[in-house]
C-alpha positions in Angstrom: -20.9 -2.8 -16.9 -24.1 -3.7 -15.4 -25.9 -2.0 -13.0 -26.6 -2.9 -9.4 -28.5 -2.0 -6.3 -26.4 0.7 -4.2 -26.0 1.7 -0.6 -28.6 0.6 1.5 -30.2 -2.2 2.6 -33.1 -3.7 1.1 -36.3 -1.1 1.3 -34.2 1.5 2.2 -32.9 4.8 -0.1 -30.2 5.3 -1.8 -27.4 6.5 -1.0 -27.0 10.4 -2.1 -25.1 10.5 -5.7 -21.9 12.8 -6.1 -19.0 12.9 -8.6 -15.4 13.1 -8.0 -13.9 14.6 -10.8 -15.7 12.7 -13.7 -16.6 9.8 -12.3 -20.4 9.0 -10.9 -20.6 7.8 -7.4 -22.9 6.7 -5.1 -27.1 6.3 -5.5 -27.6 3.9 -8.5 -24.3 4.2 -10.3 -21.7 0.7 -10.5 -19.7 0.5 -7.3 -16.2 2.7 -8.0 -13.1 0.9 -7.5 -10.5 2.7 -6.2 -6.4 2.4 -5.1 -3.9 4.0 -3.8 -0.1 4.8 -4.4 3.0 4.1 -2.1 5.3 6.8 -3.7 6.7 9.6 -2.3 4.0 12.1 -3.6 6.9 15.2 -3.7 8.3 12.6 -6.6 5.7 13.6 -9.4 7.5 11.2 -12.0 6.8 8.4 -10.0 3.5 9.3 -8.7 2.2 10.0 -12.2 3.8 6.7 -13.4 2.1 4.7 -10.6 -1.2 6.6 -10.9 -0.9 5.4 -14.3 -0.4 2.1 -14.0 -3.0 1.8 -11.7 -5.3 3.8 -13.8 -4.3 0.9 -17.2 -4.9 -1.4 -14.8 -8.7 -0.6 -14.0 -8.5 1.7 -10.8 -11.0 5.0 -11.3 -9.8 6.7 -8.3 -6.4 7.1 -7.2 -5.4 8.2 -3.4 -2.1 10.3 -2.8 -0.6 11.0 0.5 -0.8 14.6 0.6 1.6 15.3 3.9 4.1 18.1 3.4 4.5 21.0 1.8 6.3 19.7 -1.3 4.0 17.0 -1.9 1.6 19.4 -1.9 3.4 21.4 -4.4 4.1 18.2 -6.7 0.0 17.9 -7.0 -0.5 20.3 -10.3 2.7 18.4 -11.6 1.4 15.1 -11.2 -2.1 16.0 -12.6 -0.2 17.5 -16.0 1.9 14.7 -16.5 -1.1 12.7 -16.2 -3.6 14.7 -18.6 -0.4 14.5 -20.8 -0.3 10.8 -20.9 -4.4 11.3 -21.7 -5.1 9.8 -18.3 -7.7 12.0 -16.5 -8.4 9.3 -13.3 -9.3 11.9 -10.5 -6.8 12.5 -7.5 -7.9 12.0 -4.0 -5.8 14.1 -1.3 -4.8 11.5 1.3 -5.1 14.5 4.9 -3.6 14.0 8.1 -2.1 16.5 10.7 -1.3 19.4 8.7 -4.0 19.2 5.6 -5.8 22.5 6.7 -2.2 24.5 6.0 -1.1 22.6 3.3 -4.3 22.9 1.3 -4.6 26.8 2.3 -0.8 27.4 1.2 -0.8 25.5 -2.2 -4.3 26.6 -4.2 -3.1 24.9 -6.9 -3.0 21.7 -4.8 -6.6 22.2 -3.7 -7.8 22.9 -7.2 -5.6 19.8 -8.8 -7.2 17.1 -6.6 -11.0 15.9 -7.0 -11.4 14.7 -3.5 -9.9 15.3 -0.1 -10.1 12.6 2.5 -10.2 13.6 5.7 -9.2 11.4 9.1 -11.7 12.9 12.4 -8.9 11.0 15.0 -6.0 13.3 13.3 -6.9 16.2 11.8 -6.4 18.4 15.2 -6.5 17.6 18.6 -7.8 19.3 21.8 -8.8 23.2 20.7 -7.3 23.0 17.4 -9.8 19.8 16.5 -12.5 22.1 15.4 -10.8 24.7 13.8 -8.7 22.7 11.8 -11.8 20.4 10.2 -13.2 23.9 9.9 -10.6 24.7 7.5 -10.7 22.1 5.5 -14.3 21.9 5.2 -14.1 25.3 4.4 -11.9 25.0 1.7 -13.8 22.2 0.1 -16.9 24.4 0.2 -14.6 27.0 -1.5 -13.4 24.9 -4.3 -17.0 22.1 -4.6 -14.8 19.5 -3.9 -16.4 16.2 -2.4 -14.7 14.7 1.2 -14.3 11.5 2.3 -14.9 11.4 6.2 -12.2 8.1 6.7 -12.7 7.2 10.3 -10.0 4.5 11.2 -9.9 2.5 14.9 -6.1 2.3 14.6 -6.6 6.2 14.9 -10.0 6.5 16.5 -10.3 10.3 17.9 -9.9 9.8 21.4 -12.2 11.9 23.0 -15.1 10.0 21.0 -13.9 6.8 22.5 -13.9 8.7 26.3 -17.4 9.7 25.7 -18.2 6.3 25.0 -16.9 4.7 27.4 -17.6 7.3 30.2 -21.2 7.1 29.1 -21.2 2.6 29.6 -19.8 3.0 32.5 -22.7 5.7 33.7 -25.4 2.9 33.1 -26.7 1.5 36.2 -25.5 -2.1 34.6 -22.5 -1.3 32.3 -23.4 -4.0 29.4 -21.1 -3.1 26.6 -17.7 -5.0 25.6 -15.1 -2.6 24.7 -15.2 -3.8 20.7 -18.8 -2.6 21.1 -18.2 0.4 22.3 -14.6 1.0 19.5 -18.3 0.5 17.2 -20.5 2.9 18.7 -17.5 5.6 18.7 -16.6 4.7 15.3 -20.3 5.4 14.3 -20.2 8.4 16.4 -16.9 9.9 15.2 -18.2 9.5 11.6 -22.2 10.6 12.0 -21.3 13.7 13.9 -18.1 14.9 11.8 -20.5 14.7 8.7 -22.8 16.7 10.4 -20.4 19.6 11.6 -19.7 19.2 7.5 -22.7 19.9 6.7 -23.3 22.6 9.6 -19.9 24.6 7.9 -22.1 24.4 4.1 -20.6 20.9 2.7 -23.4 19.4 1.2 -24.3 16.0 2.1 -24.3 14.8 -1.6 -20.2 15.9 -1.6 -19.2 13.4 2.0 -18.5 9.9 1.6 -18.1 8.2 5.1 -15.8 5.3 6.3 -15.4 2.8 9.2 -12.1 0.7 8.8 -11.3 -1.6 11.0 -9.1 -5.0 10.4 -11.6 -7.3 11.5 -14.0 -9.2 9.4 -17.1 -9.7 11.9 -16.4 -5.6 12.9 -16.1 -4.7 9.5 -19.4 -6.0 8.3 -20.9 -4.5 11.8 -20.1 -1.2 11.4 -21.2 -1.4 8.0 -24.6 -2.7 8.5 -25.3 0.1 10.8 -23.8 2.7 9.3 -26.0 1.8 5.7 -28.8 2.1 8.1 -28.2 5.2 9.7 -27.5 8.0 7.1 -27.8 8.5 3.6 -23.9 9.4 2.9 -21.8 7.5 0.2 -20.2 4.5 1.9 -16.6 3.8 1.2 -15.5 0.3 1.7 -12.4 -1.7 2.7 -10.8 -3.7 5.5 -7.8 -1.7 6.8 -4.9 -3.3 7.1 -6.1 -6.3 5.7 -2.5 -8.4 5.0 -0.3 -9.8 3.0 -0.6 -12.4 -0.1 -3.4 -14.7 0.5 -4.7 -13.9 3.4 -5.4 -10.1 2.9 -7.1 -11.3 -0.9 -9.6 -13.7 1.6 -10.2 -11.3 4.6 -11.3 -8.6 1.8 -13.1 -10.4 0.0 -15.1 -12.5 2.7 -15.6 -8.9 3.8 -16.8 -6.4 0.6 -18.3 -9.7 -0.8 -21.1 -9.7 2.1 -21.6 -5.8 2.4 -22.2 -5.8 -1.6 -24.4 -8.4 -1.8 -26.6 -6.7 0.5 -26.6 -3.6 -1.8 -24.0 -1.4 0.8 -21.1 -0.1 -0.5 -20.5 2.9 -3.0 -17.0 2.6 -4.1 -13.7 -0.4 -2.6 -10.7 -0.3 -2.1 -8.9 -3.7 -1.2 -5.6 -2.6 0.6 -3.4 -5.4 0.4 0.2 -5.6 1.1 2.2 -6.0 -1.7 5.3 -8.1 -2.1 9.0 -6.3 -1.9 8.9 -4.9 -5.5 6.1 -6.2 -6.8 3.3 -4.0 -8.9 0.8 -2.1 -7.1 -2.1 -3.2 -9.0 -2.7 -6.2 -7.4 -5.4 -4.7 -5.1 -7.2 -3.1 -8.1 -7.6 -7.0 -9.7 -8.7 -8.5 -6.5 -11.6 -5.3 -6.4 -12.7 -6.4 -9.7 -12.5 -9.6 -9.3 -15.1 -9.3 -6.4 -17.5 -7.0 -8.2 -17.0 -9.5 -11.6 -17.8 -12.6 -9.0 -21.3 -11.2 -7.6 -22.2 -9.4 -11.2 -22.0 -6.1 -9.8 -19.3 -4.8 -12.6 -17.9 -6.5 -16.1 -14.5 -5.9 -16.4 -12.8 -8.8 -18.2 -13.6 -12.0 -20.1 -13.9 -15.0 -17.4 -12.0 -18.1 -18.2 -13.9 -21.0 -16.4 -11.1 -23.7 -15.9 -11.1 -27.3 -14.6 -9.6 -27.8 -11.1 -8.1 -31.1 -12.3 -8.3 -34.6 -10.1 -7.7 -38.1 -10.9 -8.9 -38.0 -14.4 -6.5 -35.5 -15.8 -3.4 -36.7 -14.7 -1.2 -34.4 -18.0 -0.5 -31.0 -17.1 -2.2 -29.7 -20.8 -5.7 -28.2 -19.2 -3.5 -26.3 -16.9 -1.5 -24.9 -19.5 -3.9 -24.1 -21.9 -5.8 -22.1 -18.8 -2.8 -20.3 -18.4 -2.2 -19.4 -21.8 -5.8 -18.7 -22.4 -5.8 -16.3 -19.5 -2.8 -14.2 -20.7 -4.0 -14.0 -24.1 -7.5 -12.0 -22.8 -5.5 -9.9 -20.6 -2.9 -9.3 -23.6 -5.8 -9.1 -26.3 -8.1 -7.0 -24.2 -6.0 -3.8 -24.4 -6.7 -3.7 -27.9 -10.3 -5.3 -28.1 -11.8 -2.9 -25.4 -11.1 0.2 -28.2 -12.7 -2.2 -30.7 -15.3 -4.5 -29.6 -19.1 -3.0 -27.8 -19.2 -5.7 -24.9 -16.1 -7.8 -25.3 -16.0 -7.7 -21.4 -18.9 -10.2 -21.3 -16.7 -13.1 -22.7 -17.0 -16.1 -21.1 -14.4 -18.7 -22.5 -14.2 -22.4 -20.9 -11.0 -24.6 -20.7 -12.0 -28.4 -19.6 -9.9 -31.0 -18.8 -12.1 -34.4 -19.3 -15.4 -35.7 -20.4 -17.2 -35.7 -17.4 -18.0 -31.8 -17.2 -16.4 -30.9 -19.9 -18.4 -30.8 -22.7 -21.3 -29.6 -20.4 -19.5 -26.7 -19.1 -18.4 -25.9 -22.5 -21.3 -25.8 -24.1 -22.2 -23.0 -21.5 -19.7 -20.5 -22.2 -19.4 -18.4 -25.4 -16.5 -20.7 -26.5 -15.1 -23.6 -24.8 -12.6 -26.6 -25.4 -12.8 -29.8 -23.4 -9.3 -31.6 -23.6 -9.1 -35.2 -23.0 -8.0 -36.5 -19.2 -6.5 -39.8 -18.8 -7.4 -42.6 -20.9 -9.6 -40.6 -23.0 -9.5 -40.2 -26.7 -6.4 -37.5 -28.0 -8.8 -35.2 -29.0 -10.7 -31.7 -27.8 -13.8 -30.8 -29.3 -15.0 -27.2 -28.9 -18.4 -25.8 -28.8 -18.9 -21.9 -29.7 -22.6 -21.0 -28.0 -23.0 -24.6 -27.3 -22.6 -26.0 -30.6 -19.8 -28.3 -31.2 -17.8 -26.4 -34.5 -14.3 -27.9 -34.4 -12.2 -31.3 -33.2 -8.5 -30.4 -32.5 -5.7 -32.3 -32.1 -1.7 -32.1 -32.2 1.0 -30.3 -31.4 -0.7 -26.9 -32.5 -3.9 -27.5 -30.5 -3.6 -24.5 -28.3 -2.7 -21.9 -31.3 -5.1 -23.3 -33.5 -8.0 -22.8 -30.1 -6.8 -19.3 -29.6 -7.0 -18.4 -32.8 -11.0 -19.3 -32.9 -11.1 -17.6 -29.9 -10.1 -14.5 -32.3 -12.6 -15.1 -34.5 -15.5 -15.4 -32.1 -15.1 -11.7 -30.9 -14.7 -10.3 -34.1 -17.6 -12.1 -35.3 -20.1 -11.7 -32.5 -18.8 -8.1 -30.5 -20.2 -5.1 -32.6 -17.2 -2.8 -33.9 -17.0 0.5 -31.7 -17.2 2.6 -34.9 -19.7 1.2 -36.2 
């Protein structure tokens, strides 16, 4: 994992640093990815399962709606079954309505979870509003556990957005459109709960703020002026953000411009996942955006040819293919094994015109013949050619040097 500019933008400080459960986040440390679960939390099989999975599948945070009392009291259950499976990914408490009670009636709750994330636009309303984030700000000072403030403009408190908008229209010239003044009370809603945090004995190095919103322009807004107004963690994602390929673009085109300019603390990509399908498909698409602007390692990279005129037979593709499932199969075992393995960079080609060039570049790298071309594939290991293959057995014969490169060049872990 490399390391990476954090939190701010350029000239500015970092962001505090804090740790849920035993992971580092914020100042200097890699950007955190994070996910959350769709069970019904008061199922702890399920939960536990799902945490899993998306714990095996790279996610170092996991969020779990926390909303009635036997959800609560499936917490401690979910966190054993966990530690039994030797998974200790911290649990964030997922708050709306009713957290205040339902952390003050189930200790064991409170004391099972590494985070608590907290919604300003739902945690009380009218009188109650103060006393109830009171309570669970009190409780988190009780028990040192860090809060997310997660402000959300599809609930956005609505005596913030009043104020706001009473306070435009006071101006002798009201100049403000109403999606600049959602972003001032947005801002507002999360500056001034952290503050009341911090006024009840939270210390600013426990908060992580929030600003979702489900627009792309908004998003990286908010964001901008948030980094440049406070010092707090900064949680990222684009609420809401869709289905299939649209959600995977809207994040991305999102996080990826936020990250570049050094904001951003931990992600969380919430995409919406096909009827049945596996949760984990937001927790690739978060690495996948750290691994594209080098802010994390988390996998070999297969660099693959597009394909055009010149490679007419379907081979590249379904070496590519093959290729790519073999690091993702292989990598469960070479990750306990290998310093570094992460690093790999393999290259599948599909003719002479960038092939050999682009396989020359990565660690190993095989550029197939396209159409017309000569039935052979030479491949280059660290740019030197070591190997012609041919045949019916080509792509075995490629995977298996593949093998022998990592175990070769990737320092065993015991040693």
């Amino acid at each position: 994992m490399t390391a990476h500019f954090c939190g701010k933008l350029p000239g500015q400080p970092d962001t505090h640093s804090c740790r849920v459960g035993g992971v580092p986040l914020g100042g200097k440390s890699p950007v955190v990815v994070q996910s959350m679960t769709n069970t019904d939390t008061a199922d702890a099989e399920a939960t536990a399962r799902q945490c899993f999975e998306l714990s095996q599948a790279g996610s170092e945070l996991v969020r779990i709606t926390v909303n009635t009392p036997e959800a609560a009291a499936a917490v401690p259950e979910i966190r054993r079954r966990l530690d039994d499976l030797d998974c200790p990914v911290p649990l964030i408490g997922d708050f709306h309505y009713n957290g205040h009670r339902l952390l003050a009636d189930c200790p064991d709750c409170a004391i099972a979870l590494a985070k608590y994330r907290i919604n300003p636009g739902n945690v009380g309303f009218g009188q109650k509003k103060d006393a109830q984030f009171s309570a669970m700000i009190d409780l988190a000072c009780r028990y040192e556990k860090p809060v997310r403030i997660g402000v959300n403009w599809g609930s956005l408190d609505p005596s913030v957005l009043a104020r706001m908008m009473d306070e435009n229209n006071r101006r002798h010239a009201p100049d403000r459109s109403l999606s600049e003044i959602m972003r001032a009370a947005l801002l507002a809603s999360a500056l001034e709960s952290a503050e009341r945090a911090e006024e009840l004995g939270l210390p600013g190095e426990r908060i992580i703020l929030s600003c979702k919103v489900s627009a792309v322009p908004d998003l990286i807004a908010i964001y901008r002026e948030l980094a440049a107004r406070c010092r707090y963690a900064l949680h990222l994602g684009l609420t809401e953000a869709g289905m299939g390929s649209r959600g995977v673009v809207a994040s991305t085109a999102a996080l990826a411009v936020l990250l570049e300019e050094g904001i951003g603390d931990t992600i969380r990509v919430s995409l919406t996942p096909e009827p049945g399908a596996p949760r984990k498909k937001e927790v690739e698409v978060a690495q996948d955006i750290l691994q594209s602007l080098g802010l994390r390692v988390f996998a070999p990279q297969v660099i693959a040819c597009p394909g055009c005129g010149r490679t007419t037979s379907s081979l590249f593709q379904e070496l590519a293919q093959r290729v790519q499932a073999f690091l993702q199969t292989k990598m469960v075992e070479w990750q306990k094994q290998y310093a570094g393995v992460e690093h790999l960079r393999v290259a599948v080609m599909g003719c002479v015109v960038n092939g050999p060039g682009e396989s020359r570049h990565a660690q190993v790298g095989i550029s197939l013949p396209g159409a017309g071309e000569a039935p052979s594939a030479p491949v280059y290991e660290d740019g030197v050619k070591t190997a012609t293959l041919k045949g019916e057995h080509l792509a075995d014969e490629f995977l298996d040097i593949i093998t022998r490169y990592v175990a070769r060049n990737y320092a065993r872990k015991e040693e």
